[in-house]
C-alpha positions as CSV (number, residue, x, y, z in Angstrom):
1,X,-26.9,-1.8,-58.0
2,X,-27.8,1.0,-56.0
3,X,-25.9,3.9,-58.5
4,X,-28.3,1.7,-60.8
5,X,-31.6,2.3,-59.0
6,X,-30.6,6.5,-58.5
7,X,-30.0,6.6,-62.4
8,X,-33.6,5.1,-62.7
9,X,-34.8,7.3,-60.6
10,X,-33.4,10.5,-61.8
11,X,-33.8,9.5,-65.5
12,X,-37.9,8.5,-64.4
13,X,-38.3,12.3,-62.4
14,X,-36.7,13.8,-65.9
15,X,-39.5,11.9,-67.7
16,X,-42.2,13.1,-65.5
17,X,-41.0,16.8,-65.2
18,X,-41.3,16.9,-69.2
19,X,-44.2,15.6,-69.3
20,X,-46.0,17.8,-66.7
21,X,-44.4,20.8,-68.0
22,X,-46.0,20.0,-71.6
23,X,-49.3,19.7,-70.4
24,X,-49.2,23.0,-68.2
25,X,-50.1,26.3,-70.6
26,X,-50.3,28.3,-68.2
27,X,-48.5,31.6,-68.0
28,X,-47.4,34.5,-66.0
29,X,-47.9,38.6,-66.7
30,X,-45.5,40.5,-65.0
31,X,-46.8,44.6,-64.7
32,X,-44.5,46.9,-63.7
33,X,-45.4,50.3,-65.5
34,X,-44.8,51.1,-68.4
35,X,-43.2,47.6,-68.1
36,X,-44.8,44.4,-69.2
37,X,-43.5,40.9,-69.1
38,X,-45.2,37.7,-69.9
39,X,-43.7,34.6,-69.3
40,X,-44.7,31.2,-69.2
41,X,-45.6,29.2,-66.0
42,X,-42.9,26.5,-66.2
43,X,-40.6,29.2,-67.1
44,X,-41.3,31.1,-63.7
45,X,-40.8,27.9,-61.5
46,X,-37.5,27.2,-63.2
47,X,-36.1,30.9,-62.2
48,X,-37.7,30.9,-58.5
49,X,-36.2,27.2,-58.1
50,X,-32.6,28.0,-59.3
51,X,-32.9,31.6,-57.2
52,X,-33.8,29.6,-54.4
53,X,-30.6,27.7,-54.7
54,X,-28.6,30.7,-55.5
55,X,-29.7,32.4,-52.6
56,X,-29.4,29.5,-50.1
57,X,-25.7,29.2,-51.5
58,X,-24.7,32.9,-51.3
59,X,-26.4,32.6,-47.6
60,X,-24.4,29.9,-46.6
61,X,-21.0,30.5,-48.0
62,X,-21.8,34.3,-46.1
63,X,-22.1,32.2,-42.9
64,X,-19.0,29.9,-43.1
65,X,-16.7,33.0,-43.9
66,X,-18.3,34.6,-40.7
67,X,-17.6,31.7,-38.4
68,X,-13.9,31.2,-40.3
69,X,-12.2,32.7,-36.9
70,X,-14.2,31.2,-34.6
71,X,-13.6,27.3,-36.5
72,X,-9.3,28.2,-36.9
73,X,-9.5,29.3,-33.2
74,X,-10.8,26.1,-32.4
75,X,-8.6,24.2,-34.9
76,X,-5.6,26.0,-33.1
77,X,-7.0,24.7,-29.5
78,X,-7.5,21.3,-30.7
79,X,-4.0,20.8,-32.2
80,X,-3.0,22.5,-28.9
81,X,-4.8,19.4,-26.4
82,X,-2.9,17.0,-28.8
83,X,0.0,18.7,-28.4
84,X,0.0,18.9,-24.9
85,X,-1.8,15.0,-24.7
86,X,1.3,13.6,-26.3
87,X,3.5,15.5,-24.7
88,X,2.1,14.1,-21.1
89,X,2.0,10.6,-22.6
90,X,5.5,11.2,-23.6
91,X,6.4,12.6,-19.7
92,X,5.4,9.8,-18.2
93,X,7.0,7.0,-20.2
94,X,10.2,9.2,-19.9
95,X,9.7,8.7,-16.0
96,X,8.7,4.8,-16.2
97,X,12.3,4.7,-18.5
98,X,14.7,6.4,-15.5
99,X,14.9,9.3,-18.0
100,X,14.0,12.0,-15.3
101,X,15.5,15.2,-16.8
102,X,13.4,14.8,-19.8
103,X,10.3,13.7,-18.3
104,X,10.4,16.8,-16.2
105,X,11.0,19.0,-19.4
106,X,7.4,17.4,-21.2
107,X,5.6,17.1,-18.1
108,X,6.1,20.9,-17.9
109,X,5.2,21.6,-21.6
110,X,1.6,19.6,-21.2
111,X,1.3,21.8,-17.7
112,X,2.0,24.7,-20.4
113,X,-0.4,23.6,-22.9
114,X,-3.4,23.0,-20.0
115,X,-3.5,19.3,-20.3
116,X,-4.4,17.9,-16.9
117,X,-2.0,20.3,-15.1
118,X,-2.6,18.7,-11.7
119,X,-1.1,15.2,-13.0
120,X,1.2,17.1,-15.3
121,X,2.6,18.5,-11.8
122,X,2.8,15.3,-10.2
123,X,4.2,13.6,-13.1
124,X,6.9,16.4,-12.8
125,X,7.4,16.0,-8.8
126,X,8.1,12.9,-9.3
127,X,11.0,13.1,-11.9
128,X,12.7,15.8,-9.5
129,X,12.3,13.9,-6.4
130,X,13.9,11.0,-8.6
131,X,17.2,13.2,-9.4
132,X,17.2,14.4,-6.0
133,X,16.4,18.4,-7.1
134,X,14.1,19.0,-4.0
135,X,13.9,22.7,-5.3
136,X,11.9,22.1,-8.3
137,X,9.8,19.0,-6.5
138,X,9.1,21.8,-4.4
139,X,7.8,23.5,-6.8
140,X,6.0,21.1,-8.9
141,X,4.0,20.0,-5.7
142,X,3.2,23.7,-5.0
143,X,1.7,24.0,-8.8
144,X,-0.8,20.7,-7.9
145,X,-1.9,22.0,-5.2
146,X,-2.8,25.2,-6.9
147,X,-4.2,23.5,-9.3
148,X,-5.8,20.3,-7.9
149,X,-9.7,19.8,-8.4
150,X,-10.7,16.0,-7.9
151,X,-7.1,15.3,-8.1
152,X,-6.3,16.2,-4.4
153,X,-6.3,12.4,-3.2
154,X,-3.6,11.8,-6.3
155,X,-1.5,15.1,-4.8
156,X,-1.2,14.0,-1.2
157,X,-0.7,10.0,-1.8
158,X,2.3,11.2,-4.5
159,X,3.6,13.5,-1.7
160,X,3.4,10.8,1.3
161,X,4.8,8.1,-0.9
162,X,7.8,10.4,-2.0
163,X,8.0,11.8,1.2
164,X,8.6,7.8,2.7
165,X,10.8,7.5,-0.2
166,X,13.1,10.7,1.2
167,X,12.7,9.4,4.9
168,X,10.8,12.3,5.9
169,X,8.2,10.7,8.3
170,X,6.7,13.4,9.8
171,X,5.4,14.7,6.7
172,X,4.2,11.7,4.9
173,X,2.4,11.1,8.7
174,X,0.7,14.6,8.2
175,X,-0.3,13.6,4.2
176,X,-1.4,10.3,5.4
177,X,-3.6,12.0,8.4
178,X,-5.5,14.6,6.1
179,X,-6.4,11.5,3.4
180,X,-7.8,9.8,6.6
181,X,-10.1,12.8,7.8
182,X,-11.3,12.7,4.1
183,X,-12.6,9.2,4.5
184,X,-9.7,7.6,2.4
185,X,-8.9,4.2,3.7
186,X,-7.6,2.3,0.5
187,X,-5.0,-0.6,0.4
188,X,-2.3,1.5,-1.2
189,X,-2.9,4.8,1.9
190,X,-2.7,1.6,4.6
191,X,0.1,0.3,3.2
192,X,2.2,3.7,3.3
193,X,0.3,3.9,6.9
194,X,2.2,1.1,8.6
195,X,5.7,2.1,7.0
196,X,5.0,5.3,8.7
197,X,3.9,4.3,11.9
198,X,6.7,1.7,12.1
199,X,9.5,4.3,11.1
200,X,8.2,6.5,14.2
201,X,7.6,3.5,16.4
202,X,4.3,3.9,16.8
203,X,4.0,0.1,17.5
204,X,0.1,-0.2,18.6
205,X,-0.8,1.7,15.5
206,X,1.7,-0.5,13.2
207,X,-0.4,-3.8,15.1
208,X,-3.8,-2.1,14.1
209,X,-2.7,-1.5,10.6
210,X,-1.4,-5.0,10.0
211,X,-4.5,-6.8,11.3
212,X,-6.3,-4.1,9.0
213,X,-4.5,-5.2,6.1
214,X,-4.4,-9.1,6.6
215,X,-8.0,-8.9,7.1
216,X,-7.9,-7.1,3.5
217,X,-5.8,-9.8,2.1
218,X,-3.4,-7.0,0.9
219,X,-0.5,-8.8,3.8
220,X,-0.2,-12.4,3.2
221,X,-0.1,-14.2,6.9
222,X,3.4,-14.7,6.9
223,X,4.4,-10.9,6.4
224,X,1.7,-10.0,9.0
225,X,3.1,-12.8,11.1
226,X,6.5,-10.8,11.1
227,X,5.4,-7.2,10.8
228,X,3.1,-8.3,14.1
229,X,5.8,-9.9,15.8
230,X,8.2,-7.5,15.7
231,X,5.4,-4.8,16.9
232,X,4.4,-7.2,19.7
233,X,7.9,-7.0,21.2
234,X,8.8,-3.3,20.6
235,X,5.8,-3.1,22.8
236,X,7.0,-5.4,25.5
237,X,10.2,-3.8,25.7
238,X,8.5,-0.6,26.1
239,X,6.6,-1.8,29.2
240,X,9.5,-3.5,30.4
241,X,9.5,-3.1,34.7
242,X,5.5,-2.4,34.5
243,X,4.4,-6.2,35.2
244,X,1.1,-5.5,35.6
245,X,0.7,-3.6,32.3
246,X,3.1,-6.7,30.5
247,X,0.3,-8.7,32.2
248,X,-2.8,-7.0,30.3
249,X,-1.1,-6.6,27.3
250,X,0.0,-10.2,26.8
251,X,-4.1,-10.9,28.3
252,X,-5.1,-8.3,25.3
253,X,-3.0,-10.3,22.2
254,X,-5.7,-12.6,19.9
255,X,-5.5,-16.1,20.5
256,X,-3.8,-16.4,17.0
257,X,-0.9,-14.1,17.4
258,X,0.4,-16.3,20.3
259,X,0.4,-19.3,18.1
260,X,3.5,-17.6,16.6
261,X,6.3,-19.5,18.6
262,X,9.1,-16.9,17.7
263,X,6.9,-14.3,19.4
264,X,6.3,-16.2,22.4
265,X,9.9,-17.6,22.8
266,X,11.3,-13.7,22.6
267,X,8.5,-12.7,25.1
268,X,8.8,-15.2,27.8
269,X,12.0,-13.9,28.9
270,X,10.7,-10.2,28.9
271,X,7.8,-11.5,30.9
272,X,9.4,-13.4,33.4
273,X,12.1,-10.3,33.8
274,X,9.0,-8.4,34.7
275,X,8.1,-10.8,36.7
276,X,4.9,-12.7,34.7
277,X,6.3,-15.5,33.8
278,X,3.7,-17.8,35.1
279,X,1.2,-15.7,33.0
280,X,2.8,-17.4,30.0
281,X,2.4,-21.1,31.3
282,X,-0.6,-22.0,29.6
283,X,0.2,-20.3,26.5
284,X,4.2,-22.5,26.4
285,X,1.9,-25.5,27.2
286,X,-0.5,-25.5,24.5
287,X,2.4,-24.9,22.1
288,X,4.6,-28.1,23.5
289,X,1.4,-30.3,23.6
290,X,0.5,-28.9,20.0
291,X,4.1,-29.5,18.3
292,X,7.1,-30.4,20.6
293,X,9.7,-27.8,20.6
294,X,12.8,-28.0,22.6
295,X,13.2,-24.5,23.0
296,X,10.2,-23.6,23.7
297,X,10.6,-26.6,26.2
298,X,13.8,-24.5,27.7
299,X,11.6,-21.6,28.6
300,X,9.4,-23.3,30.5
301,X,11.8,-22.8,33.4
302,X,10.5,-19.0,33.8
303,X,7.0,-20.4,34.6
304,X,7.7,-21.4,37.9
305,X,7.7,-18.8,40.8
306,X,4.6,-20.0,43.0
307,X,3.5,-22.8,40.8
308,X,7.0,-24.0,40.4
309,X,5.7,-27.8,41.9
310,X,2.6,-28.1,39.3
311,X,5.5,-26.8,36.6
312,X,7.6,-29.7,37.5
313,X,4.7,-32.3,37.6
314,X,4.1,-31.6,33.9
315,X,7.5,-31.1,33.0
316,X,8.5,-34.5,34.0
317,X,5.5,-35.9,32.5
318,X,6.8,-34.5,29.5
319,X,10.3,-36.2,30.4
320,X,8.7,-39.8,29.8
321,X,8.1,-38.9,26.0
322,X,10.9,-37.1,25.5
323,X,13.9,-38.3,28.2
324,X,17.0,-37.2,25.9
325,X,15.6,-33.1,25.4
326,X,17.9,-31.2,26.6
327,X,16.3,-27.8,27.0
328,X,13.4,-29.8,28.8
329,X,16.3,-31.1,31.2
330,X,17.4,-27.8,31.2
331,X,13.7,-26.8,32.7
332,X,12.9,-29.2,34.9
333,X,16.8,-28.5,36.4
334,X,15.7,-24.6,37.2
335,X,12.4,-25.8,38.2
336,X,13.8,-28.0,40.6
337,X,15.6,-25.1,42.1
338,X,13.0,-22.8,42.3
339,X,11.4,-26.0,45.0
340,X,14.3,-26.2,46.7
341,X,15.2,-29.2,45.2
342,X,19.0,-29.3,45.2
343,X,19.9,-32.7,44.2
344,X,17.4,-33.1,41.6
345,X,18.3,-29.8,39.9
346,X,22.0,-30.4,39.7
347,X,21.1,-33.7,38.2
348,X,18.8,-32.7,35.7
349,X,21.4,-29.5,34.8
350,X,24.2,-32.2,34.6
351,X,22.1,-34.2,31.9
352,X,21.2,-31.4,29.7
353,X,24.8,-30.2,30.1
354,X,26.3,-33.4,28.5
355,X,23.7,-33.6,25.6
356,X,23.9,-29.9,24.7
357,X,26.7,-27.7,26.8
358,X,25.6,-24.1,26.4
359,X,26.4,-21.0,28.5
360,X,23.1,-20.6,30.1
361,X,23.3,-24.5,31.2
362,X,26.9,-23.7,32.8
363,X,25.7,-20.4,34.5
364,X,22.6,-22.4,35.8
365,X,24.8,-25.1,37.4
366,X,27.6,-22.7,38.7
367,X,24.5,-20.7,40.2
368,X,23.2,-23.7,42.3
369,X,26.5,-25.0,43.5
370,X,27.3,-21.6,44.9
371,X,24.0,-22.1,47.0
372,X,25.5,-25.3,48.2
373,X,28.4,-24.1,49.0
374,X,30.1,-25.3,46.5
375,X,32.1,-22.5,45.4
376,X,34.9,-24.2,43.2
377,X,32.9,-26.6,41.4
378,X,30.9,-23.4,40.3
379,X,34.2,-21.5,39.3
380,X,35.0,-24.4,37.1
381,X,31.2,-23.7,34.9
382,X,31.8,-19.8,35.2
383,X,35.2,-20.6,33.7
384,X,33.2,-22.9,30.9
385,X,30.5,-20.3,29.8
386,X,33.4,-17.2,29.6
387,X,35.2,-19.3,27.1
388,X,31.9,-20.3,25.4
389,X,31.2,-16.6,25.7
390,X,34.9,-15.6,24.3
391,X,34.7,-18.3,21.4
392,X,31.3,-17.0,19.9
């Protein structure tokens, strides 16, 4: 329809053209002495139309052979950029596939042909760093850096991460420092952050990461749980000896971290070596009144010292719920010895000694017979744990 409607049209111009040109008489008279030329009007408009043409044809065809360099050179630096594109596309699906050698070989052809050298480099680092060629890492890195823009964040979080990767601490530390100063603070920086701090046993930092992260959801509470835990007691064997700074450090944990019972049943006996253990007495009740745990229940023997009657009070209140525990009877037996309670104790040792014989039951009993004098009776339960000792 439409190749319909231009055929109208053109045949309907044709039409009127004709008949406009038959109704103009007009002519032209052309002097140029001794010359004379006459020519008709219609005439005249024919040549200056079709000279019009002819010139604006020679004009242009002058102008594309001018501009014929300039349009190969940029033919020639397009093909180039696709060239170099597909050979960095090429680079880094060679390094997703293991096949290092070759990724490195594209990766330096797009540096070559200019496309995105910085990432080209990296892309190249990180092939090398995979075959273990620290040379040429070396010297891919060097060529991002001298040719990073807005790529420097991309530079220094491939260098930490592959610097973790080789074990070299100290340097992904320094990477992981300079991203900090320039106010990068992203999931993938923290997480590198707390493998770093925890390789150089940097424990309060690796605790001020983790919370960081768990409040960014990027640790789920069980691995904080763990990476916290473990940071908790590197730090409490640290201040081991220093009860007063044991003391405000346990005062300074979050409510929440102490709920972890692993945490607290490692600690107590650090504490109460230092000697806090009745710091920890709340904290050991809250978790037995929460969710009964019998050795949880065992540790509650290093809460005595000075409050080693109001220990034993709630301890045996405990008992009446829970009369066949043995690490409770195991408790209440030190606890009894700690008030001078001699007959009790040996009792209560005896108990938990028949319902679960372990070594520190049998050094705990052989301990408070040698106070009363006792001495073969405890030779007989040093004798017990050695072989306990010797079997495991």
């Amino acid at each position: 329809m439409r190749a319909l409607i231009w055929l109208i049209g053109i045949f309907a111009l044709a039409v009127g053209g004709a008949m406009l040109a038959s109704i103009n008489t007009g002519y032209v008279l052309l002097v140029l002495p001794p010359w004379r030329m006459q020519l008709s009007l219609n005439l005249l408009i024919v040549i200056l139309v079709l000279g019009f043409v002819l010139a604006y044809g020679v004009l242009r065809l002058v102008s594309k052979t001018l501009a014929l360099p300039g349009r190969v050179g940029v033919f020639r630096e397009r093909r180039r950029k696709e060239v170099a594109g597909r050979a960095l596309r090429d680079a880094v699906r060679a390094l997703f596939e293991g096949r290092y050698s070759q990724s490195v070989k594209l990766a330096e052809s797009a540096f070559n042909g200019g496309e995105a050298p910085t990432v080209s480099a990296l892309v190249a680092a990180r092939a090398a760093h995979a075959m273990r060629d620290d040379t040429r890492y070396r010297i891919w890195i060097g060529r991002a850096t001298d040719t990073e823009g807005e790529s420097r964040v991309a530079r220094l979080m491939t260098e930490a991460e592959l610097a973790v990767e080789g074990r070299r601490f100290d340097e992904a530390a320094e990477r992981l420092e300079s991203l900090r100063l320039a106010g990068q603070r992203h999931i993938a920086a923290l997480r590198l952050s707390l493998r770093v701090a925890s390789a150089l046993a940097q424990w309060e930092e690796v605790i001020r990461l983790a919370r960081q992260l768990r409040k960014h959801r990027a640790l789920s509470g069980e691995q904080a749980q763990l990476v916290l835990r473990r940071a908790h007691l590197e730090r409490f064997r640290e201040l081991a000896g220093d009860g007063d700074g044991l003391a405000a450090y346990w005062r300074a944990i979050p409510a929440d971290e102490l709920n972890d019972r692993r945490l607290v049943e490692r600690a107590v006996p650090l504490m109460a070596a230092a000697g806090q253990g009745a710091l920890v007495r709340r904290t050991l009740e809250r978790l037995l009144e929460t969710d009964w745990d019998s050795g949880l229940a065992r540790l509650y023997a290093h809460c005595g010292g000075a409050q080693a009657v109001e220990c034993l009070a709630r301890a045996e209140k405990w008992l009446l719920q829970h009369p066949q525990d043995a690490g409770l009877l195991f408790a209440l037996g030190r606890l009894c010895s700690e008030a001078q309670l001699w007959g009790k104790a040996q009792s209560y040792l005896e108990v938990s000694l028949n319902l679960a014989p372990t070594i520190e039951t049998h050094l705990a009993l052989a301990g408070l017979l040698e106070r009363l004098d006792r001495a073969e009776d405890a030779q007989v339960h040093y004798r017990a744990a050695a072989q306990r000792v010797a079997a495991s």
